[in-house]
BATI-861708 format. One record per residue (C-alpha): z, x negated, y. Coordinates in nm, 2 decimals, padded with zeros to 4 digits. Layout:
! residues N
+--------+--------+--------+
|      z |      x |      y |
+--------+--------+--------+
|      Z |      X |      Y |
...
+--------+--------+--------+
//
This chain:
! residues 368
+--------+--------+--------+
|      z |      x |      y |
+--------+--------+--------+
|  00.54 | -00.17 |  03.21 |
|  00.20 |  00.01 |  03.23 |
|  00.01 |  00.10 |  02.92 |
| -00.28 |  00.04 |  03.04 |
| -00.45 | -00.22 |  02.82 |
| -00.67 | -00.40 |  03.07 |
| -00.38 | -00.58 |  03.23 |
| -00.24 | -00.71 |  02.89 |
| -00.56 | -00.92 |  02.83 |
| -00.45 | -01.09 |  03.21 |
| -00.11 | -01.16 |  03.11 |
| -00.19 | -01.37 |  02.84 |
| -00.14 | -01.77 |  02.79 |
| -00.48 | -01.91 |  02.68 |
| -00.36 | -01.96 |  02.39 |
| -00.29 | -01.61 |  02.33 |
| -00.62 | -01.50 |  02.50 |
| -00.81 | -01.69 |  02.25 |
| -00.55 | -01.67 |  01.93 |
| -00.85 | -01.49 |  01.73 |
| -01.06 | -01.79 |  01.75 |
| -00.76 | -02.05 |  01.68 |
| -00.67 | -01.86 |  01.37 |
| -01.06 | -01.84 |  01.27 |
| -01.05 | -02.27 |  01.34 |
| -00.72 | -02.29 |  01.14 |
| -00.84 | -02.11 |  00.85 |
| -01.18 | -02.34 |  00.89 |
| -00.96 | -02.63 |  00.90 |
| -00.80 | -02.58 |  00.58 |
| -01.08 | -02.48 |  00.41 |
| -01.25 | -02.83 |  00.48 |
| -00.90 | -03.04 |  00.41 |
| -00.88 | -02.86 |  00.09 |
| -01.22 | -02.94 |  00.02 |
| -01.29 | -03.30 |  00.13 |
| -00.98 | -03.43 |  00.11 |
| -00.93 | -03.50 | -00.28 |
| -00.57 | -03.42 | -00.43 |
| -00.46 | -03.29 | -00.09 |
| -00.42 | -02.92 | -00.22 |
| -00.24 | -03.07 | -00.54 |
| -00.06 | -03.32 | -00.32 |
|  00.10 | -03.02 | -00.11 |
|  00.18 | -02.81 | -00.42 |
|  00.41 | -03.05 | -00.54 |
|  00.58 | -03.04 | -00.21 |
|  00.85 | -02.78 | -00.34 |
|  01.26 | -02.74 | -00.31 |
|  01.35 | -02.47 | -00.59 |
|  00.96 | -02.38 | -00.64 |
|  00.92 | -02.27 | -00.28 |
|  00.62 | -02.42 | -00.12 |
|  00.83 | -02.65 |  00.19 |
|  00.51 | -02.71 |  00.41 |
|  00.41 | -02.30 |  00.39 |
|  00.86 | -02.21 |  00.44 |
|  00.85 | -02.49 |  00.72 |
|  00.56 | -02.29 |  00.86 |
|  00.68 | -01.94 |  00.82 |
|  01.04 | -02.02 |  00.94 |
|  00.88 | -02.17 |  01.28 |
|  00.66 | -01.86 |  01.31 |
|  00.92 | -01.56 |  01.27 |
|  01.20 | -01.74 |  01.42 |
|  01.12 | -01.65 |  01.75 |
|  00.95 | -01.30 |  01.74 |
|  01.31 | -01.20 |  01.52 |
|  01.51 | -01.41 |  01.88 |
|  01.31 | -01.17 |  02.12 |
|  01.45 | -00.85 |  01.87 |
|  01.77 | -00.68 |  02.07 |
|  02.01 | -00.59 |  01.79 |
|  02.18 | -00.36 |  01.98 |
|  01.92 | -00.10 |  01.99 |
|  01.85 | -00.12 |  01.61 |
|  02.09 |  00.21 |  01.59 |
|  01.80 |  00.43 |  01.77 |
|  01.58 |  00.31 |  01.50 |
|  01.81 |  00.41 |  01.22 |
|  01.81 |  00.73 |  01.36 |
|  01.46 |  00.81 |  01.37 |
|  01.42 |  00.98 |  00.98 |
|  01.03 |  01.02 |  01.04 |
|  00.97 |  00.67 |  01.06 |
|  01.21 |  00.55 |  00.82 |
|  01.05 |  00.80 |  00.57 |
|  00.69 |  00.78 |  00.63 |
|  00.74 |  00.35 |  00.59 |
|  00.88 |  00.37 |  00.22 |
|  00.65 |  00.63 |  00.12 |
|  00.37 |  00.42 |  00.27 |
|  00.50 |  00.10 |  00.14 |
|  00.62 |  00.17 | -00.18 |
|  00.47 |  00.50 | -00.32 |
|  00.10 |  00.52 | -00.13 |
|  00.03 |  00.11 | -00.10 |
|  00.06 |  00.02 | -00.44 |
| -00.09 |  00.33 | -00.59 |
| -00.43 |  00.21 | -00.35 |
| -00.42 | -00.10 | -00.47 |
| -00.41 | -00.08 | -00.82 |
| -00.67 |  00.23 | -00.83 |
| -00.90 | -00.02 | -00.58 |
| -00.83 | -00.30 | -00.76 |
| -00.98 | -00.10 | -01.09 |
| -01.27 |  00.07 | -00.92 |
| -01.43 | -00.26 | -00.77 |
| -01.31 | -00.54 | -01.06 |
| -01.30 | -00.35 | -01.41 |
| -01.47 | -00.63 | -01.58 |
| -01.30 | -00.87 | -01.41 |
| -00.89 | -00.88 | -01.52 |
| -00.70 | -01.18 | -01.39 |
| -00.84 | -01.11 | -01.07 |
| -00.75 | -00.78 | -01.08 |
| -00.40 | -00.85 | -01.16 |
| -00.39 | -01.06 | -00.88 |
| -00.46 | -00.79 | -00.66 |
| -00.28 | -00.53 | -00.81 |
|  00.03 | -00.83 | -00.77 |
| -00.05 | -00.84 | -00.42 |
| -00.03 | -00.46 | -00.30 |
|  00.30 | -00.42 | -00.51 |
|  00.41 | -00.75 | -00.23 |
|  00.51 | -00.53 |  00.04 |
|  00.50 | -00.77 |  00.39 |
|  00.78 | -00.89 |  00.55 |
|  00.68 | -01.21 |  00.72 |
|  00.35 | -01.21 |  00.92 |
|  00.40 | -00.87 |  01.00 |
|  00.62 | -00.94 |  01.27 |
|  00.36 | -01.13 |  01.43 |
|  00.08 | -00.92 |  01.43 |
|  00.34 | -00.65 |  01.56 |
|  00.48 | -00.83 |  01.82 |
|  00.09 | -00.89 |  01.92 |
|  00.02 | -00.52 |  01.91 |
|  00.26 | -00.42 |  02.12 |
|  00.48 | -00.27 |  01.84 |
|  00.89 | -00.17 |  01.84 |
|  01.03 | -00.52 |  01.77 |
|  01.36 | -00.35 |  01.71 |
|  01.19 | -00.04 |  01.47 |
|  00.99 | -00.39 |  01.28 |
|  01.36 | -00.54 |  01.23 |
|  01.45 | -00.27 |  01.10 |
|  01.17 | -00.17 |  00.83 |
|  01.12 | -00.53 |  00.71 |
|  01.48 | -00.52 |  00.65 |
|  01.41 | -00.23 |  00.46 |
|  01.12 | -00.37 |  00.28 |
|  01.37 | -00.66 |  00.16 |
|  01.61 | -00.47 |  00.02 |
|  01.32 | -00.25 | -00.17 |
|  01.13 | -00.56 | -00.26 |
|  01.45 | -00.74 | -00.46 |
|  01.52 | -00.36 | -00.63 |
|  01.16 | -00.29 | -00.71 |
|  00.95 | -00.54 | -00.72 |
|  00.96 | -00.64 | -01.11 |
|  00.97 | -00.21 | -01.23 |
|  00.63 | -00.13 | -01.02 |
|  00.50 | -00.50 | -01.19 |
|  00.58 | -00.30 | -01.50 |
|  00.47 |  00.01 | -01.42 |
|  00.15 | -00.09 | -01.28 |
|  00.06 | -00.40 | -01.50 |
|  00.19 | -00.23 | -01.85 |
|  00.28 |  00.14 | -01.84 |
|  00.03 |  00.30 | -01.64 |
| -00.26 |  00.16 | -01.79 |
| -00.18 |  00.22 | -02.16 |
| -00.10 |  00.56 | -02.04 |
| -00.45 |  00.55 | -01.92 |
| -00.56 |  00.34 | -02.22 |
| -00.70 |  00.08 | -02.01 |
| -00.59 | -00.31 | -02.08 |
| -00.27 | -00.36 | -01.97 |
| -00.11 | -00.70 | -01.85 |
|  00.27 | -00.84 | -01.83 |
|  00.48 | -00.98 | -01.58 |
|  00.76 | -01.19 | -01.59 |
|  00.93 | -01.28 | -01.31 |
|  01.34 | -01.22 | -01.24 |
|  01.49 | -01.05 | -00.95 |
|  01.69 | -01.35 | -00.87 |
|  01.29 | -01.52 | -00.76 |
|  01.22 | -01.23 | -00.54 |
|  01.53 | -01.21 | -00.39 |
|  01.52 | -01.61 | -00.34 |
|  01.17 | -01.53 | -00.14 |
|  01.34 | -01.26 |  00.11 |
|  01.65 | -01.50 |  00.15 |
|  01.42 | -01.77 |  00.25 |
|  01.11 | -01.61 |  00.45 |
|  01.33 | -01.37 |  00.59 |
|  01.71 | -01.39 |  00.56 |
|  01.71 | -01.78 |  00.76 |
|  01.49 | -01.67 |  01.07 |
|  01.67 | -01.32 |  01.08 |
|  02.02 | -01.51 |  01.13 |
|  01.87 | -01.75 |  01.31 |
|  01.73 | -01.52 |  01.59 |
|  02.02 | -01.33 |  01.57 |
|  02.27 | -01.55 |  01.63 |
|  02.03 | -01.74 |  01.93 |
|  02.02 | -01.41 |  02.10 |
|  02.42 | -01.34 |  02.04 |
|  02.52 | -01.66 |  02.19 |
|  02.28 | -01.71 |  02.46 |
|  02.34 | -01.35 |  02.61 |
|  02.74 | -01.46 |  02.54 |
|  02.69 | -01.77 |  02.71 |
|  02.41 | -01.73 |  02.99 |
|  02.36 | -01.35 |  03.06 |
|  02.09 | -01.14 |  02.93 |
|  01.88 | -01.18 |  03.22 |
|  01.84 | -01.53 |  03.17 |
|  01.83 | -01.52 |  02.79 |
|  01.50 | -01.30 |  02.83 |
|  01.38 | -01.47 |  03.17 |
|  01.42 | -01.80 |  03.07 |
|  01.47 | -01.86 |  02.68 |
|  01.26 | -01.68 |  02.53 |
|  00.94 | -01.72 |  02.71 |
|  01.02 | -02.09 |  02.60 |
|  01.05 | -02.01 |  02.25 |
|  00.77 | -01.79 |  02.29 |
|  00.46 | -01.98 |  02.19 |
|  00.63 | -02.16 |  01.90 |
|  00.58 | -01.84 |  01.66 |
|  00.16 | -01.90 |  01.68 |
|  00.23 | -02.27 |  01.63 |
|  00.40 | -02.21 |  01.33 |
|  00.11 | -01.90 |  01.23 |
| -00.18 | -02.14 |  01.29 |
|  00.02 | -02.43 |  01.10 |
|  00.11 | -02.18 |  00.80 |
| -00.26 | -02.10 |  00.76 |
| -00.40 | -02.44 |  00.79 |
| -00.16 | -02.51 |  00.46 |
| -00.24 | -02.23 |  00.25 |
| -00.62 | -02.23 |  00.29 |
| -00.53 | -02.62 |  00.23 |
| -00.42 | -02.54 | -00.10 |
| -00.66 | -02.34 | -00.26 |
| -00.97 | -02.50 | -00.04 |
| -01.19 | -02.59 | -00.30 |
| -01.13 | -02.28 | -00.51 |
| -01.23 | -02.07 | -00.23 |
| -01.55 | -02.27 | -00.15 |
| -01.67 | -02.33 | -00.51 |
| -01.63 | -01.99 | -00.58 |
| -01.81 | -01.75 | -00.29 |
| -01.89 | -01.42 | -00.50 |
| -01.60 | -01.41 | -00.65 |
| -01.41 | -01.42 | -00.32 |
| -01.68 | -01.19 | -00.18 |
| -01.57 | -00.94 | -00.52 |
| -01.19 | -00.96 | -00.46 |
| -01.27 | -00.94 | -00.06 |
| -01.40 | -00.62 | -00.05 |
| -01.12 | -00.41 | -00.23 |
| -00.89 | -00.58 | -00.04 |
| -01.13 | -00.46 |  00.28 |
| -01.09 | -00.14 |  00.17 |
| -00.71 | -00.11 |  00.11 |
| -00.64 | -00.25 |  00.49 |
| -00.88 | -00.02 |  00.69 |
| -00.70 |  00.27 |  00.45 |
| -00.39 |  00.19 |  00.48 |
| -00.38 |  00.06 |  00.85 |
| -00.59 |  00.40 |  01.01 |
| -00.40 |  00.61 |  00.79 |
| -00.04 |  00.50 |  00.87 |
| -00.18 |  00.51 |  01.22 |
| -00.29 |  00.90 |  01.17 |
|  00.03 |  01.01 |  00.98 |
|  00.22 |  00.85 |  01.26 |
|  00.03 |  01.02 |  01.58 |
|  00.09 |  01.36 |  01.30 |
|  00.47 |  01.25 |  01.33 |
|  00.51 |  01.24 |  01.67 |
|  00.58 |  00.89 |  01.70 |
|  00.50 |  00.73 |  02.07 |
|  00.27 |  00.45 |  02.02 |
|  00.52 |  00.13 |  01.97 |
|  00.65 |  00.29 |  01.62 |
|  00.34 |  00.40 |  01.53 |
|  00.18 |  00.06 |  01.54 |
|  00.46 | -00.10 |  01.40 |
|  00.45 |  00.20 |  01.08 |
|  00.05 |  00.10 |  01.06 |
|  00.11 | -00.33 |  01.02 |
|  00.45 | -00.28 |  00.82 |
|  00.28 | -00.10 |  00.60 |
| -00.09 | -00.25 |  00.57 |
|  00.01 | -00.61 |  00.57 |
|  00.11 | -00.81 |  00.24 |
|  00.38 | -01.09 |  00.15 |
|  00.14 | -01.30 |  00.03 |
|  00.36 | -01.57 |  00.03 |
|  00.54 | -01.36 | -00.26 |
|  00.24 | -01.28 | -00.45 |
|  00.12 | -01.59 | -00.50 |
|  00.42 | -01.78 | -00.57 |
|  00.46 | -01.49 | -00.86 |
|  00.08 | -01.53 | -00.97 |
|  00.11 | -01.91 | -01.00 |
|  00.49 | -01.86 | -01.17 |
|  00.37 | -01.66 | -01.43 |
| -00.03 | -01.70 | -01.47 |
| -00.06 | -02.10 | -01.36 |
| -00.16 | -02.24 | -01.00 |
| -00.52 | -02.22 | -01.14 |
| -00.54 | -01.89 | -01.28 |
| -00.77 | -01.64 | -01.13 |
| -00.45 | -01.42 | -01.04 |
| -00.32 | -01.68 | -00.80 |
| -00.72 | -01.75 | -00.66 |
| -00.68 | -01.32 | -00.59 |
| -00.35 | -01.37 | -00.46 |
| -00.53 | -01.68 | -00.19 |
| -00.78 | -01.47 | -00.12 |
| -00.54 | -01.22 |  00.03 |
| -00.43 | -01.40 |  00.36 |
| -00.83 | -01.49 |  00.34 |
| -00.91 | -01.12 |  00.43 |
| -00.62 | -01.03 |  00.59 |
| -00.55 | -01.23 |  00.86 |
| -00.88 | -01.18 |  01.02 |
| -00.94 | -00.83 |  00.96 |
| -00.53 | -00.75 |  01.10 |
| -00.60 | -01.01 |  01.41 |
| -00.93 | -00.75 |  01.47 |
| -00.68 | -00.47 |  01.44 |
| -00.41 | -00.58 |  01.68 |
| -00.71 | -00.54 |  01.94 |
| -00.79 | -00.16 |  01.80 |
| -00.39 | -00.09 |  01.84 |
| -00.36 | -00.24 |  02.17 |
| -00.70 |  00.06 |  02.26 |
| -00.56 |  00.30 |  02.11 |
| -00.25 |  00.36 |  02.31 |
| -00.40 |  00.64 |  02.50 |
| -00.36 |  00.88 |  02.23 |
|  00.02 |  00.86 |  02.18 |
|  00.28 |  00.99 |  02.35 |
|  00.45 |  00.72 |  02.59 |
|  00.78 |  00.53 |  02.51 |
|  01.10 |  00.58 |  02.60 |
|  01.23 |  00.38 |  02.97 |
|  01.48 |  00.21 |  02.73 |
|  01.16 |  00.01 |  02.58 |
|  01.07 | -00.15 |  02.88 |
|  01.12 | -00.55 |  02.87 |
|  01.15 | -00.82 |  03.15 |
|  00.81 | -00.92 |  03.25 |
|  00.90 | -01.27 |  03.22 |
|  00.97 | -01.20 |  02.86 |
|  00.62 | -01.12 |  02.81 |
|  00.45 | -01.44 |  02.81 |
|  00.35 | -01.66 |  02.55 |
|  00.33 | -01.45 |  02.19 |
|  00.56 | -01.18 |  02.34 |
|  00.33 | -01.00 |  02.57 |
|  00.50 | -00.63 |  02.49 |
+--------+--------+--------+
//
């Protein structure tokens, strides 16, 4: 398919077309039923199976379920292979993204410590739900994305609660600022992964085993999936609608200090997003792997960070208002970036023929 990205605007549903101005009336939405709706926020906090939010799982599950469907498994071996991008995605994610965060984090809110904790929580949450979204928008490797969330998972589960440590505790005594704990169990992180990413994986991946078993590949990605499509903005614009739902009034009764913990977090995406970006037109990577390096490794699992910050700090606490704020900023400002990506394919090297997707599989969310 051409590279060209004036004929990718054309191919797109209307819903697609538009999807920056749904997402900006989703989050609007939720704001104003979290704030005139009294106990509705409350009400769906309470709405929990083994302290996982169900409306925001319900959500996620619907959204990633089909972008993970469209993913051929078969090809994941070529992504394996590539060392660059494996290597430049946990050096990004787990070494350079956390580092940024919690120096950001105590440049712009020194005075300010439970919302700095929140943020610091949320850069040590590396993403491995929304991602897939904005890199299916983006025109990303959907394979090379399966692949590094996977990897993310795995790194979250083993790592997660030592960087909470070392960020939140050793580092700053070391540095004899104030430090702050963190008590949260593997067994909670790994429940998270298993749920926001384990269910849809298995799902897609047993949809796309026993459709192309049963009806042929052609009609799997002719047919099925641009039927499946449109179902993963659905379930984005419902996801958002709930969280900004939840912490509506906080969000509106409290504009500068959303404005303070909105500008690091600013920051710490344009970084980390132009920079994977740069390393990964340095590596040689054609454009697809490159964008999917850049959102792997600027977005956040929110979902993670604030289900920590409420675990350990209280549903009211300033570090799950930071953690809120997150998605706030960066679901906006990565929307805005999918648009730069898309421009910016003229300066990489173009993708291997094996790439190359039906045309009919490109409508609705899958326009790649």
């Amino acid at each position: 398919m051409s590279a060209a990205p004036a004929p990718v605007a054309g191919r797109l549903s209307f819903l697609d077309r538009y999807l920056a101005l749904w997402i900006l009336a989703a989050m609007a939405a939720g704001l104003g039923l979290g704030r005139l709706v009294p106990g509705l926020g409350d009400g769906l906090a309470r709405v929990t199976v083994a302290g996982v939010s169900l409306p925001i799982a319900l959500g996620l599950l619907v959204m990633m379920y089909p972008v993970l469907a469209k993913v051929r498994y078969d090809r994941l071996d070529v992504v394996t292979r590539d060392r660059p991008l494996l290597v430049w995605s946990l050096v990004l994610n787990w070494i350079i993204g956390p580092a940024l965060m919690f120096a950001l984090a105590w440049i712009f809110l020194p005075d300010l410590p439970e919302y700095r904790t929140g943020l610091i929580i949320v850069g040590l949450a590396r993403c491995i739900a929304m991602v897939i979204i904005w890199n299916d928008l983006a025109c990303g490797h959907r394979e090379a994305a399966a692949v590094l969330v996977a990897v993310n998972s795995v790194f979250q589960v083993l790592a997660f609660g030592l960087l909470g440590w070392f960020y939140l505790d050793l580092l700053p005594g070391l540095l004899g600022l104030a430090t702050t704990g963190l008590d949260i169990s593997a067994w909670e992180i790994a429940r998270s992964v298993l749920i926001f990413l384990g269910i849809p994986l298995a799902a897609g991946f047993l949809t796309r085993r026993l459709g192309e078993k049963t009806r042929g590949r052609d009609w799997y990605e002719t047919k099925l999936i641009p039927r499946i499509g449109p179902f993963a903005l659905y379930g984005l614009l419902f996801t958002i609608v709930v969280l900004f739902a939840l912490q509506g009034d906080a969000i509106t009764s409290k504009p500068v200090d959303v404005a303070r913990i909105a500008l690091p977090l600013l920051v710490y995406f344009a970084l980390m997003w132009a920079g994977s970006m740069a390393i990964g037109r340095a590596a040689g990577l054609d454009h697809p792997k490159t964008t999917t390096l850049a959102f792997t490794a600027a977005g956040n699992n929110f979902e993670l960070a604030i289900a920590v910050a409420i675990a350990t700090f209280g549903a009211t606490s300033g570090q799950a208002l930071a953690g809120v704020v997150g998605p706030l900023i960066e679901v906006p400002v990565l929307i805005g970036l999918v648009h730069v990506a898309l421009r910016a394919r003229r300066y990489f090297p173009q993708p291997t023929p094996t790439r190359a997707v039906p045309a009919a599989a490109t409508e609705g969310t899958a326009h790649v």
